[in-house]
Residue, then its C-alpha position, 0 to 999 in steps of 0.5 A: x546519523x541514527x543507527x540501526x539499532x537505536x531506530x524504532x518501528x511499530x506494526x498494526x496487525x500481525x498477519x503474514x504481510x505485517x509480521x513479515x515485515x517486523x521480521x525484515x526489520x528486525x533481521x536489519x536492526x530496528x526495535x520492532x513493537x505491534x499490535x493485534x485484535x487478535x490478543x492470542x497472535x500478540x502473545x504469539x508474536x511476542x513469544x516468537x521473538x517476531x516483536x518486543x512489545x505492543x507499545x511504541x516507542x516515543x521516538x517510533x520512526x516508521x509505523x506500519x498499517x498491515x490490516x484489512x484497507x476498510x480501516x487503514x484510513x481512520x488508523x492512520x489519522x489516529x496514530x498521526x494525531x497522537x505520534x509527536x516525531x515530525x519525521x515519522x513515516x506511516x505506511x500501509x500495505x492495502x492494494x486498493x489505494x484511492x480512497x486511502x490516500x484521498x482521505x489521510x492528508x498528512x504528508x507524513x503518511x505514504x501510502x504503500x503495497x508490497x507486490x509479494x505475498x505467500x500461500x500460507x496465511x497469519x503469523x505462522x507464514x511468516x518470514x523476513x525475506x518475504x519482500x527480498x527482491x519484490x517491488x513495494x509501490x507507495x504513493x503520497x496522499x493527494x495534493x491539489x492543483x492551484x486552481x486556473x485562477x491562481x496561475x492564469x493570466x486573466x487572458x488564459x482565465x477568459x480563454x479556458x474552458x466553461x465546461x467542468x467535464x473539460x477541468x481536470x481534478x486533483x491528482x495523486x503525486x506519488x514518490x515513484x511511478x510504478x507500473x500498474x497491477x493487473x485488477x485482482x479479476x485477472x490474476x488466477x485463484x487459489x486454484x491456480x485458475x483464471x480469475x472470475x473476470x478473466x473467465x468470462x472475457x476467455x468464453x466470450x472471446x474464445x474462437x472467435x476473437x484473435x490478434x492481426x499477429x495470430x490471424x497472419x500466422x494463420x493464413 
C-alpha cells in the first residue's frame, strides 16, 4: 500500500479552491506541486509553503484542474496526453459540467465540484479546512448506450420507435448520485440578496401566487 507521504498531487490554478485544496493535501501528507498564469501567485504559493514546486512529479497520482470551466476541458485532455500513471486521476472543480464531461472521454478524468466556497477571494483566502464537512460531487465523462440494435431481438428492433424524438441519447454515469444544485440565479449575491432570477420570479409572483398549505391557513 503507497503511503501518504510518497504519494504526489499537482494543482492548476492556485486561486482560493485550487490552493485550498493543495493545503488539505498537504495537511494529510501528499507532495503537492502547481501551477498559475499568474507568475507573482506561483512564487506566492511557493514562499507560503502552499506548494513545492511547478513541476509534477512522474508518479503525480492525483492532478487538480482548479481554473475557470471555458478552459478545463482542453487542460485536461493535455495533461492526459502526456501523464504516463495509468492510474492517474484528473479532477476539476467547475460548477458547469456537461460540456466538460462530454467532451474529455478519458476515463481517467472524473469531473468534480466542491459545494464550498468562501467570501474572500485568491491565494490569501486560502485555507486546508475549507471543504471539511462539505460535499464534493463528481461525475464520469459520458459513456454511450449500446444502441437498440445492438441489444434487441429483431422483433424488439421492429417494434421500436421511428420517431428520433422518442430514442433517448447518452447519458452521463457518475460515480455518486448527488442532489442537484440550486441554478446559480436562485442563490443570493454578494449582498446577501435574492439572485437576479429569483427577483423576477418574487415581483411576478408576489400577492398573488400561494401554495394550497398557505391559502388553507388563510381561510
Amino acid at each position: 500500500m503507497t503511503s501518504p507521504n510518497s504519494r504526489h498531487a499537482h494543482v492548476v490554478g492556485l486561486g482560493l479552491i485550487g490552493a485550498s485544496v493543495a493545503l488539505a493535501l498537504t495537511e494529510t501528507g501528499w507532495s503537492v506541486t502547481g501551477r498559475d498564469s499568474d507568475a507573482a501567485t506561483v512564487a506566492a504559493a511557493i514562499n507560503g509553503g502552499v506548494v513545492t514546486g511547478t513541476d509534477p512529479s512522474p508518479d503525480v497520482e492525483l492532478v487538480v484542474i482548479a481554473t475557470p470551466a471555458g478552459i478545463v476541458a482542453r487542460l485536461a485532455s493535455e495533461i492526459l496526453a502526456h501523464v504516463t500513471n495509468p492510474e492517474v486521476v484528473v479532477t476539476d472543480v467547475a460548477g458547469v459540467k456537461g460540456s466538460i464531461v462530454a467532451a474529455v472521454t478519458d476515463q481517467r478524468f472524473l469531473g468534480g465540484h466542491p459545494m464550498a466556497g468562501s467570501e474572500l477571494r485568491g491565494l490569501a483566502g486560502a485555507r486546508a479546512d475549507l471543504f471539511r464537512g462539505s460535499t464534493w460531487s463528481s461525475r464520469r465523462p459520458i459513456k454511450l448506450h449500446p444502441p437498440p440494435t445492438a441489444r434487441c431481438t429483431a422483433s424488439c428492433a421492429r417494434s421500436a420507435p421511428t420517431s428520433s424524438r422518442s430514442v433517448r441519447g447518452p447519458r452521463p454515469i457518475g460515480r455518486h448520485r448527488q442532489p442537484r444544485p440550486a441554478p446559480v440565479g436562485r442563490l443570493p449575491d454578494e449582498r446577501g440578496q435574492p439572485g437576479r432570477r429569483a427577483r423576477r420570479r418574487l415581483v411576478a409572483t408576489r400577492g398573488r401566487r400561494f401554495s394550497r398549505h398557505d391559502q388553507d391557513r388563510r381561510r
